[in-house]
Structure formats: C-alpha cells, structure tokens
BAFI-3210 file (N, C-alpha, C; in Angstrom, 3 decimals, decimal comma, padded with zeros to 6 digits):
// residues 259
n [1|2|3|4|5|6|7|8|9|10|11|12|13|14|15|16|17|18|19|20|21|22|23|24|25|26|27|28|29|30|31|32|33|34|35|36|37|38|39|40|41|42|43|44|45|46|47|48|49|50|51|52|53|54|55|56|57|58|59|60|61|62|63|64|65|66|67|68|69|70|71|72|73|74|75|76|77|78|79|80|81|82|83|84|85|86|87|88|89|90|91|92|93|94|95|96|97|98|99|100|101|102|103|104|105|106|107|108|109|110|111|112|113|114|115|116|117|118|119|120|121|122|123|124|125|126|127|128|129|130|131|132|133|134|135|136|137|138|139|140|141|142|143|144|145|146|147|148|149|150|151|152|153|154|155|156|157|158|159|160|161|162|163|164|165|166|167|168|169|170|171|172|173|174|175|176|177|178|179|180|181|182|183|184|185|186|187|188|189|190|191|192|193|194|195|196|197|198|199|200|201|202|203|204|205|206|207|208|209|210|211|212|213|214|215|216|217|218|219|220|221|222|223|224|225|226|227|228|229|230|231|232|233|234|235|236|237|238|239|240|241|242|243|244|245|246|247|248|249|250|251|252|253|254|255|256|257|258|259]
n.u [-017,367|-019,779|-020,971|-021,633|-020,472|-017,866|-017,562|-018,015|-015,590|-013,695|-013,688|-012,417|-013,466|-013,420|-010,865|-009,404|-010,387|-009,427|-006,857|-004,851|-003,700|-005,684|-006,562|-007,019|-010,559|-013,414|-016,333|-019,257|-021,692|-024,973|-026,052|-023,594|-022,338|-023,845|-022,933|-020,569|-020,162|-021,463|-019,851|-018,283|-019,951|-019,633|-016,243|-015,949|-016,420|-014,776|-012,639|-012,586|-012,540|-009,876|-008,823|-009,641|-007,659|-005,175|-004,724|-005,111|-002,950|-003,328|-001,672|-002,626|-003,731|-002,724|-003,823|-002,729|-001,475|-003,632|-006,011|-004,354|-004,594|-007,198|-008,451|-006,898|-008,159|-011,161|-011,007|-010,119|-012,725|-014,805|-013,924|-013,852|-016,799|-017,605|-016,976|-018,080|-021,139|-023,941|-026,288|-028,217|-028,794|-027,731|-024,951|-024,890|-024,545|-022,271|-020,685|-020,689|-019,716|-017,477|-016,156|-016,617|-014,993|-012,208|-011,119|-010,884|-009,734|-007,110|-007,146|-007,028|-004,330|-003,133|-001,810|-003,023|-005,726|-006,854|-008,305|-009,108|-010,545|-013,670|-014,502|-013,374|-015,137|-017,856|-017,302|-016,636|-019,291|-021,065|-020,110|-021,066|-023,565|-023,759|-022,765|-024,682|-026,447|-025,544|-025,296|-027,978|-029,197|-028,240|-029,659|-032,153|-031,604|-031,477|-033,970|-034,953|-035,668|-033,612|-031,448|-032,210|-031,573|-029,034|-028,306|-028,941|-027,712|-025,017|-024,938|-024,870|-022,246|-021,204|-022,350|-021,033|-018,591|-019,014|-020,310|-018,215|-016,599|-017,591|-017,320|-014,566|-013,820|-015,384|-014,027|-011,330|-011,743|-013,303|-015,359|-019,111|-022,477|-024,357|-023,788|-024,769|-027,635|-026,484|-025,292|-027,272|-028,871|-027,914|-027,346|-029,661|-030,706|-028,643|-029,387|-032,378|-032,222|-030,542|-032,152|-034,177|-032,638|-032,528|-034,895|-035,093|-035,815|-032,984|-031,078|-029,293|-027,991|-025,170|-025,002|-027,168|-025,083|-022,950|-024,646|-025,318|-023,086|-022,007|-023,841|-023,693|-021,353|-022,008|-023,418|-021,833|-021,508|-023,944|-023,858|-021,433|-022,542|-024,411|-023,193|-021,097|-018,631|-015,454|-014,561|-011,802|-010,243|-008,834|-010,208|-013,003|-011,868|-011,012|-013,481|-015,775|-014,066|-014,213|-017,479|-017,300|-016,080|-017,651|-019,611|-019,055|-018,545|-021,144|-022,425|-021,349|-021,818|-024,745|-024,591|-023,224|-025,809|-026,677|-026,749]
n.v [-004,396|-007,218|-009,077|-011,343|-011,939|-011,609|-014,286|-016,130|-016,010|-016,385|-019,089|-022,218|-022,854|-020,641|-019,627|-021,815|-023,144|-021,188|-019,939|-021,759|-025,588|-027,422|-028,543|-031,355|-030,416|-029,458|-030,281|-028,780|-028,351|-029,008|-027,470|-026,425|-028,939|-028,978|-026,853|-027,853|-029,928|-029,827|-028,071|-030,188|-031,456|-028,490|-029,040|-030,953|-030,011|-027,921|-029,348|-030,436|-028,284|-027,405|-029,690|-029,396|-027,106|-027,527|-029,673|-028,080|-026,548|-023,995|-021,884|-020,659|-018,737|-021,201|-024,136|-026,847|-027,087|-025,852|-028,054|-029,943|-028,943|-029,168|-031,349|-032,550|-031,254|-032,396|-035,203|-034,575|-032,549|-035,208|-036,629|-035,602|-035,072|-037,622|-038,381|-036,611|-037,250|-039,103|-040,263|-043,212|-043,525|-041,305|-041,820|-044,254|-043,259|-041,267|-043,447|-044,160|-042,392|-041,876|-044,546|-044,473|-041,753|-043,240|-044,557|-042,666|-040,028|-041,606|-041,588|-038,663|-037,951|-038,619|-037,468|-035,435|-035,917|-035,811|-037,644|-038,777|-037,098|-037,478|-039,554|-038,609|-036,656|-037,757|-039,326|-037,287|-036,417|-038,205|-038,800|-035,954|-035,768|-038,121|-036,569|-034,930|-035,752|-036,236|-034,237|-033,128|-034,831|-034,140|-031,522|-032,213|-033,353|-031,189|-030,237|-027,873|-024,455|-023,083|-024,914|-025,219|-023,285|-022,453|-025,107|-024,171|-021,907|-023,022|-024,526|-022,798|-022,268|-024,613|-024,527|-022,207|-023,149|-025,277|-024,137|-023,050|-024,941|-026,580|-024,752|-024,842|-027,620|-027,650|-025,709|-027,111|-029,021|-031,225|-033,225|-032,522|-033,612|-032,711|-030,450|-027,329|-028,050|-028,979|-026,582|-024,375|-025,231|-024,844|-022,531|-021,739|-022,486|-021,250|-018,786|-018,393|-019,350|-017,651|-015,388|-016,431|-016,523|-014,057|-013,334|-014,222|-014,454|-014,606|-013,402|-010,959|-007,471|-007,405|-010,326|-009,658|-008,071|-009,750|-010,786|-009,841|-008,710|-011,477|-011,333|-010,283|-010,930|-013,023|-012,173|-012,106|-014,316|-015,066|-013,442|-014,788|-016,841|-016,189|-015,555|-016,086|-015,918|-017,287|-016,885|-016,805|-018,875|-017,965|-015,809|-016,518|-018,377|-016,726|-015,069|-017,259|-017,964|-015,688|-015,880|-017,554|-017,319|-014,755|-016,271|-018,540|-017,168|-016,267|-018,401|-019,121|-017,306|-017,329|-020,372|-019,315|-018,099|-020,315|-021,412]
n.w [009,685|009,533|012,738|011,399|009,445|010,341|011,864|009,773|008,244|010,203|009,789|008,761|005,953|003,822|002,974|002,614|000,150|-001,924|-001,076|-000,061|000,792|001,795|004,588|007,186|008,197|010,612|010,844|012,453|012,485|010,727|008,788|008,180|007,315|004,706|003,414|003,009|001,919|-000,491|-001,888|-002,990|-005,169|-006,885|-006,467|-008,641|-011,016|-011,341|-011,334|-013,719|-015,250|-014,735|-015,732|-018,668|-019,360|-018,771|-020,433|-023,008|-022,925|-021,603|-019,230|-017,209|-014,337|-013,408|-013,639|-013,509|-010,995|-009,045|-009,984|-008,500|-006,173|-005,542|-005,804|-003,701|-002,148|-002,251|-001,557|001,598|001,882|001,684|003,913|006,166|005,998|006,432|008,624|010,452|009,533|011,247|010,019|007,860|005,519|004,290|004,554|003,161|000,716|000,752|000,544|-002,014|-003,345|-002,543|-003,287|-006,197|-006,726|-006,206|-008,769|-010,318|-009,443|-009,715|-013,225|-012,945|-012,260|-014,171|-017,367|-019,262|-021,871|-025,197|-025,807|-023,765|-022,477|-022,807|-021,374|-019,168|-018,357|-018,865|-016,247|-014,058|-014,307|-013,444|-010,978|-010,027|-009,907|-007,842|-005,895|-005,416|-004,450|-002,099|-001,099|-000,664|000,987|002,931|003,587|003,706|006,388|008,270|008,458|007,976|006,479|005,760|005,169|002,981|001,396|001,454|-000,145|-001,857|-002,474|-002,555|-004,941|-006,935|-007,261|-007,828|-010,573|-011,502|-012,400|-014,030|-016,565|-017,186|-017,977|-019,819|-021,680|-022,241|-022,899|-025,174|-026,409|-026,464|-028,280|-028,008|-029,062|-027,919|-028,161|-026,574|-025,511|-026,112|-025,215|-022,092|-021,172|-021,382|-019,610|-017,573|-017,240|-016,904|-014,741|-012,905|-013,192|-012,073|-009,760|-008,567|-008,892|-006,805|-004,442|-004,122|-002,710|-000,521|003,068|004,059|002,798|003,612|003,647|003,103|001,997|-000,844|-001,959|-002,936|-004,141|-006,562|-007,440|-008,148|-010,437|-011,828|-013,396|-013,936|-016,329|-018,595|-019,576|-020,378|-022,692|-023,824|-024,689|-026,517|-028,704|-031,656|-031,858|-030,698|-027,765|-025,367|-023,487|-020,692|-020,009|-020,037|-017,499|-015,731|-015,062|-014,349|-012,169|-010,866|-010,016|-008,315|-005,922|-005,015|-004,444|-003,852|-000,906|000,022|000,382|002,815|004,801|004,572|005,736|008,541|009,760|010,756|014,242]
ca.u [-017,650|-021,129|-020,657|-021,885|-019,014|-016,405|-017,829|-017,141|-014,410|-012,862|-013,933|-011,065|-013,550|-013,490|-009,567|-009,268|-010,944|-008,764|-005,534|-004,181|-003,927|-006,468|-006,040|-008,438|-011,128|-013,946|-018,228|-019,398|-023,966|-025,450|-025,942|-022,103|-022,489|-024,715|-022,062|-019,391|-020,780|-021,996|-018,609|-018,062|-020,202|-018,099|-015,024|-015,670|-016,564|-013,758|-011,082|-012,631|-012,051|-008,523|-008,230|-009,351|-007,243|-004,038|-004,955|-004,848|-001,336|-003,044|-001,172|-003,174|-004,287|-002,007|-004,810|-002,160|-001,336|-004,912|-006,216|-003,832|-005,231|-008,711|-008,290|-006,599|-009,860|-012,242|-010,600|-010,365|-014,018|-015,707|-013,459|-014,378|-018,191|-018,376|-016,973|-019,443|-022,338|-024,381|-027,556|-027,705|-028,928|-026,370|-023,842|-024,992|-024,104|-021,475|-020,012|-020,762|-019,004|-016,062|-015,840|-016,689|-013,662|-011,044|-010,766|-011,398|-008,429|-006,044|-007,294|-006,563|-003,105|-002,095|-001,352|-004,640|-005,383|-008,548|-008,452|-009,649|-011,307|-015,160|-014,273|-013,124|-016,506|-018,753|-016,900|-016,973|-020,558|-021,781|-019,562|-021,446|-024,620|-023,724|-022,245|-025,706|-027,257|-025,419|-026,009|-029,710|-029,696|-027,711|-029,974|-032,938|-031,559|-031,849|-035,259|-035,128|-036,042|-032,313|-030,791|-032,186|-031,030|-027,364|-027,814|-029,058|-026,340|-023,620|-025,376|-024,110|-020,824|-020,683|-023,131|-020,532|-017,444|-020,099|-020,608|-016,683|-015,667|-018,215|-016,541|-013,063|-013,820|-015,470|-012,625|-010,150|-012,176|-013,953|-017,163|-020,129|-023,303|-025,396|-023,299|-025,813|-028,924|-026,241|-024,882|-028,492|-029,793|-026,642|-027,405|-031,060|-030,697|-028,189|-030,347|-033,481|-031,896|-030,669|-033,660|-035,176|-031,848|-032,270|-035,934|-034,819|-035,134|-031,901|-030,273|-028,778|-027,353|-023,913|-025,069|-027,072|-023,913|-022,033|-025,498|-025,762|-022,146|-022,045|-025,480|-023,107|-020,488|-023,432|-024,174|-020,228|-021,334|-025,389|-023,657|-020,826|-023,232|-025,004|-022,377|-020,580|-017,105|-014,655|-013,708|-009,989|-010,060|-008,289|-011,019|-013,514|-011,309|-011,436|-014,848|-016,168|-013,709|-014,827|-018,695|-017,406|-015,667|-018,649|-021,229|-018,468|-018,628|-022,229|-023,147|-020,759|-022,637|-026,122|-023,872|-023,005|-026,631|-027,499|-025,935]
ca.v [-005,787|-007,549|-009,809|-012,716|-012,040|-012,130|-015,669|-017,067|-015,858|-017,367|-020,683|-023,036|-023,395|-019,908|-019,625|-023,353|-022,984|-020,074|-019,813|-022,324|-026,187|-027,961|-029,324|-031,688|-029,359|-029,966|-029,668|-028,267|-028,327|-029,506|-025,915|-026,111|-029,897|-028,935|-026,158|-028,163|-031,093|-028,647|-027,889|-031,234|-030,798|-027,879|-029,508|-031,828|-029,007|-027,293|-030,248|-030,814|-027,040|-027,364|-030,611|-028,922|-026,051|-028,423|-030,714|-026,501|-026,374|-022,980|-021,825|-019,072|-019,348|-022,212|-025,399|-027,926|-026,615|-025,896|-029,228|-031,053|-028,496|-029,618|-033,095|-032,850|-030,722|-033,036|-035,913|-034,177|-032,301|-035,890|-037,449|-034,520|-035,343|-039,145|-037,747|-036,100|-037,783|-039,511|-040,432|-043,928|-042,861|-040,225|-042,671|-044,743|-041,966|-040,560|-044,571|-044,403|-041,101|-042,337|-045,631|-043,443|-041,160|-043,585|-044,545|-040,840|-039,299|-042,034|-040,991|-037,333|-037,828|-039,033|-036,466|-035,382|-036,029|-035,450|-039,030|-039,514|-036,210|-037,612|-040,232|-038,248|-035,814|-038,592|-039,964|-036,020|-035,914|-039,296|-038,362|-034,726|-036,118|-038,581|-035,733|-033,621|-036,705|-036,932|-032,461|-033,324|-035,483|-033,450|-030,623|-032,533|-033,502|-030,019|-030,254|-026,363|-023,929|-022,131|-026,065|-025,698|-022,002|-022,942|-025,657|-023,598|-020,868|-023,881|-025,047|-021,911|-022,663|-025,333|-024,537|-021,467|-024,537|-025,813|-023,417|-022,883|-026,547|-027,120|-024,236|-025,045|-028,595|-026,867|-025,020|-027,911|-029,459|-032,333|-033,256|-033,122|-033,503|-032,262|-029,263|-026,364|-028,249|-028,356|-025,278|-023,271|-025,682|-024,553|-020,958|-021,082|-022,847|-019,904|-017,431|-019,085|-019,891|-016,510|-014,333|-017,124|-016,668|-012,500|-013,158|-015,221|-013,570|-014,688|-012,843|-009,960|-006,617|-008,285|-011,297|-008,908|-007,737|-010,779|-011,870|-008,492|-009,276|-012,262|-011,655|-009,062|-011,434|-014,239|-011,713|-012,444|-015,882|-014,618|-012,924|-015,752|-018,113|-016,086|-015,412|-017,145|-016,096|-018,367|-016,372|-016,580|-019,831|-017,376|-015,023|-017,959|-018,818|-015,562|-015,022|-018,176|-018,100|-014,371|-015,740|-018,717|-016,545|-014,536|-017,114|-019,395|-016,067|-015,879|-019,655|-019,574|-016,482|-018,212|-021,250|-019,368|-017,934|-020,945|-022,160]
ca.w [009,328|010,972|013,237|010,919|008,836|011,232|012,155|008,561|008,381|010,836|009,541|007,557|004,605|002,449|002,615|001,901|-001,463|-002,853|-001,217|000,793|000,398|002,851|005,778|008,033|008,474|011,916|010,928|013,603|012,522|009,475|008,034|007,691|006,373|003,869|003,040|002,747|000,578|-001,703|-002,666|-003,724|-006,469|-007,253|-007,269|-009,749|-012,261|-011,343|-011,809|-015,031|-015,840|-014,585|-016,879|-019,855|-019,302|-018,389|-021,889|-023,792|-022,238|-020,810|-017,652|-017,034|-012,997|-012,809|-013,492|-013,393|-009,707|-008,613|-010,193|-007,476|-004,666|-005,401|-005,584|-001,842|-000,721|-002,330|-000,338|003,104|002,186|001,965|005,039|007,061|006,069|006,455|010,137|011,185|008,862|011,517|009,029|007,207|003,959|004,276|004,879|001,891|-000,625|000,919|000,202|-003,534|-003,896|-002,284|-004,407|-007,762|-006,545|-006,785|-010,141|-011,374|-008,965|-010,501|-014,005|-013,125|-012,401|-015,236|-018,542|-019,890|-022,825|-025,780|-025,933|-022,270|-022,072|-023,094|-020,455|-017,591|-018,394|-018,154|-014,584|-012,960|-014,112|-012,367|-009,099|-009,610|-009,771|-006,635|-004,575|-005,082|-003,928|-000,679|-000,416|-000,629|002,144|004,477|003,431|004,308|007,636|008,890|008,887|007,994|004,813|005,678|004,278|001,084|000,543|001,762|-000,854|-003,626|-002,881|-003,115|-005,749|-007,767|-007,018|-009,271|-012,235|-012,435|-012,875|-015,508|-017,560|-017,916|-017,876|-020,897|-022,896|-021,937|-023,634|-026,666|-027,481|-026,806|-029,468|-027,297|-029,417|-026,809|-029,043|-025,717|-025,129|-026,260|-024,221|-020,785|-021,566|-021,725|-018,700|-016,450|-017,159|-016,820|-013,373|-012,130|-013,112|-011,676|-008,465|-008,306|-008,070|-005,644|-003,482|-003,832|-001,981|000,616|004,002|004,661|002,237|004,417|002,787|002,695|000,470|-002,090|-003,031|-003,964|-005,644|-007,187|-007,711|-009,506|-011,202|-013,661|-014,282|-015,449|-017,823|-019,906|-019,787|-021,602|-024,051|-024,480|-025,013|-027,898|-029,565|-032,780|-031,711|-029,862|-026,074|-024,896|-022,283|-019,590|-019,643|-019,302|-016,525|-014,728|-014,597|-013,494|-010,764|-009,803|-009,643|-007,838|-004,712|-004,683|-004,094|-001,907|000,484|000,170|001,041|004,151|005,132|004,873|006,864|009,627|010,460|011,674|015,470]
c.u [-018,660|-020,696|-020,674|-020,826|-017,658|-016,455|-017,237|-016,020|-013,436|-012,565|-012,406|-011,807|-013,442|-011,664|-009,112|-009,261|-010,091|-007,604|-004,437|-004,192|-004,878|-005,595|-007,527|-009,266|-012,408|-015,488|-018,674|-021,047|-023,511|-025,737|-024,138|-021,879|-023,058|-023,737|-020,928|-019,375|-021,877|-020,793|-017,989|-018,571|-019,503|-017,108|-014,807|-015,644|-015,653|-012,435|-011,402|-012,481|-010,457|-007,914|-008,108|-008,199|-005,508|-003,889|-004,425|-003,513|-001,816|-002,881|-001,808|-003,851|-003,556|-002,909|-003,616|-001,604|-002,929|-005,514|-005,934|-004,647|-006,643|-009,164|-008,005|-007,877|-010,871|-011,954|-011,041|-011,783|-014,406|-014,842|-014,142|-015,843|-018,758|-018,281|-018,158|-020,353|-023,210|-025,830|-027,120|-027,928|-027,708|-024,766|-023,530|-023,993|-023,067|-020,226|-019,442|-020,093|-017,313|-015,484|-016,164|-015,250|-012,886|-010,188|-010,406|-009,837|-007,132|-005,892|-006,354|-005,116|-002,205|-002,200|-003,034|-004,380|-006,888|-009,270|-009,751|-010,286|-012,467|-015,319|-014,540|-014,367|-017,096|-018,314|-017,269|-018,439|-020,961|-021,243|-020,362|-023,040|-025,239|-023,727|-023,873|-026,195|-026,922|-025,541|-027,537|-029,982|-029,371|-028,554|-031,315|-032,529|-031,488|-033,019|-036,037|-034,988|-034,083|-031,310|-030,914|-031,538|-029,813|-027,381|-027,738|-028,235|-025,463|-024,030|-024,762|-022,787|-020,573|-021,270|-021,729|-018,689|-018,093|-020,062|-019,097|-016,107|-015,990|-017,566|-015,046|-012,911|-014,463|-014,788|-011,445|-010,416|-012,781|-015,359|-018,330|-021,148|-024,936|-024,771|-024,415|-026,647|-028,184|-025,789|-026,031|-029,318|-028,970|-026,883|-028,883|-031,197|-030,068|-029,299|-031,996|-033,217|-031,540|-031,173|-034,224|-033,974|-031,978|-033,878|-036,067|-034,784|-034,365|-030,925|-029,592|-028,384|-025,849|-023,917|-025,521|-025,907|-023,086|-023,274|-025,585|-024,519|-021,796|-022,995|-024,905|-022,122|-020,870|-023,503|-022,755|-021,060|-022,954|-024,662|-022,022|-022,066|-024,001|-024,272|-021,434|-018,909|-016,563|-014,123|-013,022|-010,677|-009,898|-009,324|-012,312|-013,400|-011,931|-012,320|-015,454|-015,665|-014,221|-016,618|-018,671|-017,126|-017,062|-019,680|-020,386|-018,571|-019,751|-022,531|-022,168|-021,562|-024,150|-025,526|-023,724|-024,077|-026,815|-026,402|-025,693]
c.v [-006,373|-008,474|-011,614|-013,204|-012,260|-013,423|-016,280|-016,868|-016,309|-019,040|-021,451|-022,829|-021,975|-019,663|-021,079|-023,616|-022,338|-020,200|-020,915|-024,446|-027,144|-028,970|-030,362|-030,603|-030,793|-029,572|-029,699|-028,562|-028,734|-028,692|-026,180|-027,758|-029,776|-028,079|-026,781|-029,371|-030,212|-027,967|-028,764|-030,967|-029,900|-028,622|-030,781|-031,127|-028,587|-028,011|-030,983|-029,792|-026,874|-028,575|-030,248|-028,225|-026,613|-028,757|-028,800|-026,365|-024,509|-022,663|-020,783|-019,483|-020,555|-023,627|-026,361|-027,848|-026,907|-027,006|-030,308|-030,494|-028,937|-030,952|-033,841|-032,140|-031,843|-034,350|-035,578|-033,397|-034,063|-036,999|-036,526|-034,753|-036,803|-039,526|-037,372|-036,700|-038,748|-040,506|-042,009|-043,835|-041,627|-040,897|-043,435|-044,199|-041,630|-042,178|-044,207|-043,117|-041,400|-043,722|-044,860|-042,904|-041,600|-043,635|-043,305|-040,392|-039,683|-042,119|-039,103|-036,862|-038,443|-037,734|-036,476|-034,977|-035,986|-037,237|-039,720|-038,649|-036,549|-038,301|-039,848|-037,316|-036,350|-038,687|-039,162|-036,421|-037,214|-039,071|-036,488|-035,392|-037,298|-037,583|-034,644|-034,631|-036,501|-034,926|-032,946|-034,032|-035,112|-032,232|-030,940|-033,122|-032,273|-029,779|-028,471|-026,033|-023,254|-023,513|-026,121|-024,181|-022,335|-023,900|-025,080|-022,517|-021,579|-024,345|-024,200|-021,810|-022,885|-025,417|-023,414|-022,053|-024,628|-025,157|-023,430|-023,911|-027,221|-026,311|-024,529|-026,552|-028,452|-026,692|-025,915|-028,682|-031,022|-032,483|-033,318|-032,872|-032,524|-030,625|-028,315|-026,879|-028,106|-026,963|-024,380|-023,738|-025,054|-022,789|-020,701|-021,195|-021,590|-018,780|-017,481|-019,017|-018,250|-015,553|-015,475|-016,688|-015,035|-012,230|-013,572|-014,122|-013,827|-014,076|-011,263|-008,847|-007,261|-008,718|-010,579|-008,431|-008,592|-010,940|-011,227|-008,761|-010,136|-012,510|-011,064|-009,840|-013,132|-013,631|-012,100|-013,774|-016,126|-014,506|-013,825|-016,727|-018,063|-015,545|-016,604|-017,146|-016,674|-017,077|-017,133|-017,527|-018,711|-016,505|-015,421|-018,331|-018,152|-015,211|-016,135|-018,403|-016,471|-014,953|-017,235|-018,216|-015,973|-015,585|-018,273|-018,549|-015,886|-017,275|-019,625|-018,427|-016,912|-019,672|-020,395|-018,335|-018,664|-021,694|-023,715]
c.w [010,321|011,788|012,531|009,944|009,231|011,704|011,576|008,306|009,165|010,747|008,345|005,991|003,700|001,963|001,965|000,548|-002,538|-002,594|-000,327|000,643|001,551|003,420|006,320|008,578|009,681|011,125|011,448|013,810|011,084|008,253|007,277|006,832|004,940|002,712|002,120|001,766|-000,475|-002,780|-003,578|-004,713|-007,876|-007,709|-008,086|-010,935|-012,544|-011,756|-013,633|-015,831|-015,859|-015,984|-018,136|-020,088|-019,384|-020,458|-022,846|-023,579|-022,253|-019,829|-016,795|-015,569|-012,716|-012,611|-013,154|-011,631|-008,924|-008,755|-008,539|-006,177|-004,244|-005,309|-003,968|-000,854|-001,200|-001,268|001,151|002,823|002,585|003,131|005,951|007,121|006,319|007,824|011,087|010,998|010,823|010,954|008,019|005,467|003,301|004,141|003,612|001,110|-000,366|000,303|-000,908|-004,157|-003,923|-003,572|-005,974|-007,735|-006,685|-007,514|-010,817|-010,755|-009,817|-012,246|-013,973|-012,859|-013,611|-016,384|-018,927|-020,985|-024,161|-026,050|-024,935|-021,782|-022,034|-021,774|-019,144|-017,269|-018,035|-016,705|-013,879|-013,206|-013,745|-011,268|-009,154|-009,304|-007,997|-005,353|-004,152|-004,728|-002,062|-000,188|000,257|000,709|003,442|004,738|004,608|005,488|008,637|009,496|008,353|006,338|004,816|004,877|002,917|000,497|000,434|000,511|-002,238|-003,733|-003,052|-004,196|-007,032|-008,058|-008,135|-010,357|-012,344|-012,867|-013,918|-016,225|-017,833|-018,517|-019,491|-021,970|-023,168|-023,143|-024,923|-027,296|-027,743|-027,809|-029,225|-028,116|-028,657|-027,682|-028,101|-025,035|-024,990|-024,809|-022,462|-020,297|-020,879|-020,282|-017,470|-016,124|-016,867|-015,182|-012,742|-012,364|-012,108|-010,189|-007,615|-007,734|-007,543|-004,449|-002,984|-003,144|-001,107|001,785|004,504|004,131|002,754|003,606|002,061|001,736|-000,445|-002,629|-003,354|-004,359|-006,618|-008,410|-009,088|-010,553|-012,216|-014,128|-014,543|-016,162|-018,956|-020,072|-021,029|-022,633|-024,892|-024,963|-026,794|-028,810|-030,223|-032,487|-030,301|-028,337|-025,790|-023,592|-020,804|-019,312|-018,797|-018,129|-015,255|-014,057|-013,863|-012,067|-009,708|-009,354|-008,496|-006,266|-004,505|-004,310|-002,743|-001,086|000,934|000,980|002,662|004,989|005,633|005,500|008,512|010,607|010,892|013,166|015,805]
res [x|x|x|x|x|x|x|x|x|x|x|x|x|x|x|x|x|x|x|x|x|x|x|x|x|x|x|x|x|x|x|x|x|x|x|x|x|x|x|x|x|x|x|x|x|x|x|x|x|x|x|x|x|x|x|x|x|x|x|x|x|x|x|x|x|x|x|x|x|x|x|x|x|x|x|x|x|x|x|x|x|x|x|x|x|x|x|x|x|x|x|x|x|x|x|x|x|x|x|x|x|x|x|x|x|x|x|x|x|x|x|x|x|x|x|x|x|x|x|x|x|x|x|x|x|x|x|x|x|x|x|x|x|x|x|x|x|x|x|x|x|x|x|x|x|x|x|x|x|x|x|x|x|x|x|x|x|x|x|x|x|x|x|x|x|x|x|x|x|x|x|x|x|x|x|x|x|x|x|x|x|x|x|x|x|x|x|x|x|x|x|x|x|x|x|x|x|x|x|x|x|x|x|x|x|x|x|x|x|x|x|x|x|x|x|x|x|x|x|x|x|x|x|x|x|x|x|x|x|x|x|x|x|x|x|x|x|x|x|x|x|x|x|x|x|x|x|x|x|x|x|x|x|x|x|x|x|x|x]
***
C-alpha cells in the first residue's frame, strides 16, 4: 500500500461515507475542503435516491436507514466547513445552503410520499446547485490546478447519485418532463470529466484503477439508458453506489497529495 494511501486512509472522511455514522470531523487544507464540500453535492442526490427508494417500500441497502446517516453527515459535513471556511464569499454560500437545508431536512423526515416527491426534487436540486456553488469557491481558493481536479473527481460522486435518483423516480412513477435531457446531460458530464480526470498528472496508478473501475460500471448505466426495458431499482442501487466508493477513494487520494 503507497504511502499516499495509507494517509487517506487514515482520514474520518472515506469510512464516514459508507460505514459508520459521522462524527465532528477536523479540515485540516483546502484540498481537503474542497473534498469535503463536494460531497455535499453528493448527498443531496443520494438522499433523494434513498427517498425514492423509501417512497418504493424497497429495502434493498437499507435507504430508510442510510437516508438518516446522510442527513447527519450533510449537517456535520457543512458545520465542519463553515469551521474552517475563512473566505467571505465562501461564507456567503455556505449561509444559503444552510438556510435552504432546513426546511428540506424537516421535509425528509416525514413519510415520503409521490405527492411531495416533485417537491422534494426541486428543493435537493436548488441546495445541489448551492452546494456546487460554495465547492467552486473553495476550489478557487486554492489558487491551484490540483482544486479543480479534486472538484471534478467529487464532482462524480454525485452525477453517479443522479443518474440513479432520476431513475429511481421514473420507476416510482414521478412525472419529470426533463428527465431524458438530465438524464443524457449527467452521463455526458461523467464521461467527459472522466477522460479529462484519466490525463491529469495527478492521476497516480492507484486512481486509474478506480477510474478504470468505475468507467465499466458507467457503461450499465449507457446501456440502461438506451434501453426500453424498466431495470430492477436494487440493481440501480448497487451500481451507483459501487461507482460512488470508487471515485469517493479516488478524490480523497487526489486530497491527500496536497500538504
């Protein structure tokens, strides 16, 4: 194992994500800011994948569990970042995320429902669109080209939430009339971002293989997309969360080159 790996690894944030329920976590540089508000993003995709999945009454991975775990990291992620934040533009945003968040959390504890599903879609996607606001600015406070890779490897994170979150509400039978166009824009971006992230000289042997990685299990999601038949939610599930580990291991990786 290289040494850059035994670094992240030691860090609170890749266990946090998967198996454990967060705690106050410490951001140490702005590399790891950039990291860690990048997830946000993420976990809005992801609690709107858990919601669908909840609303399906499928138990498959346990959404109605996970849901709550992500709700307590998105919290302690953006306390942990308004911590550290020093920046007033940074500060701004990081406000308007927080006041967005309120309302939405006390939405997501209540029963989900197809009623309140169009609803709670719109809300994640204005708090996703905020949270890449307040990435962007931590990115650009680096001053460095290694901020924008870190963002565009977290950035994968949560297009591969997206892509699931949008079929998950397909199948529950949510009308979105823009589906197809985010659908096709979510997948063009991963792929795009992709081969720019597999030319990066920061991409080490290590990371090629989660990009290599999750570059084969984008392809279920190609050949869901062009296809007429309905795919099994849980499978859906699966995958997105395998390309989601891979790329969270990869961005903490491109996090903990920098000191």
């Amino acid at each position: 194992m290289s040494h850059i790996m035994k670094k992240v690894l030691k860090t609170v944030l890749l266990p946090s994500l998967f198996f454990t329920y967060a705690h106050a976590i410490e951001i140490k540089n702005l590399s790891v800011a950039v990291d860690v508000a990048g997830k946000q993003r993420m976990f809005t995709q992801r609690m709107l994948k858990d919601y669908a999945m909840v609303g399906l009454e499928n138990h498959f991975g346990n959404p109605k569990e996970d849901l709550k775990k992500i709700m307590t990291d998105f919290e302690n992620h953006l306390a942990a970042l308004i911590a550290f934040n020093k920046d007033k533009a940074t500060a701004e945003s990081l406000d308007k995320v927080k006041v967005m968040w309120d309302p939405i959390k006390a939405s997501l504890n209540e029963k989900p429902s197809k009623e309140k599903a169009r609803k709670m879609q719109e809300d994640l996607e204005k708090l996703l669109k905020q949270s890449n606001d307040a990435v962007g600015l931590f990115a650009k406070q680096t001053g460095k080209t290694s901020g924008e890779i870190i963002n565009i490897s977290g950035r994968q994170r949560m297009l591969s939430q997206r892509m699931a979150s949008l079929y998950m509400l397909k199948v529950w039978g949510i009308d979105d009339p823009e589906f197809k166009t985010k659908m096709t824009k979510a997948m063009d971006l991963y792929k795009t971002s992709l081969e720019k992230l597999k030319k990066s000289e920061m991409s080490t042997p290590e990371i090629m293989v989660l990009l290599n990685r999750s570059g084969k299990a984008f392809r279920f999601f190609e050949v869901m997309n062009k296809s007429s038949s309905k795919f099994i939610p849980s499978l859906i599930y699966k995958k997105s969360n395998e390309m989601l580990k891979d790329m969270n291991t990869a961005t903490g990786l491109y996090a903990a080159q920098e000191k």
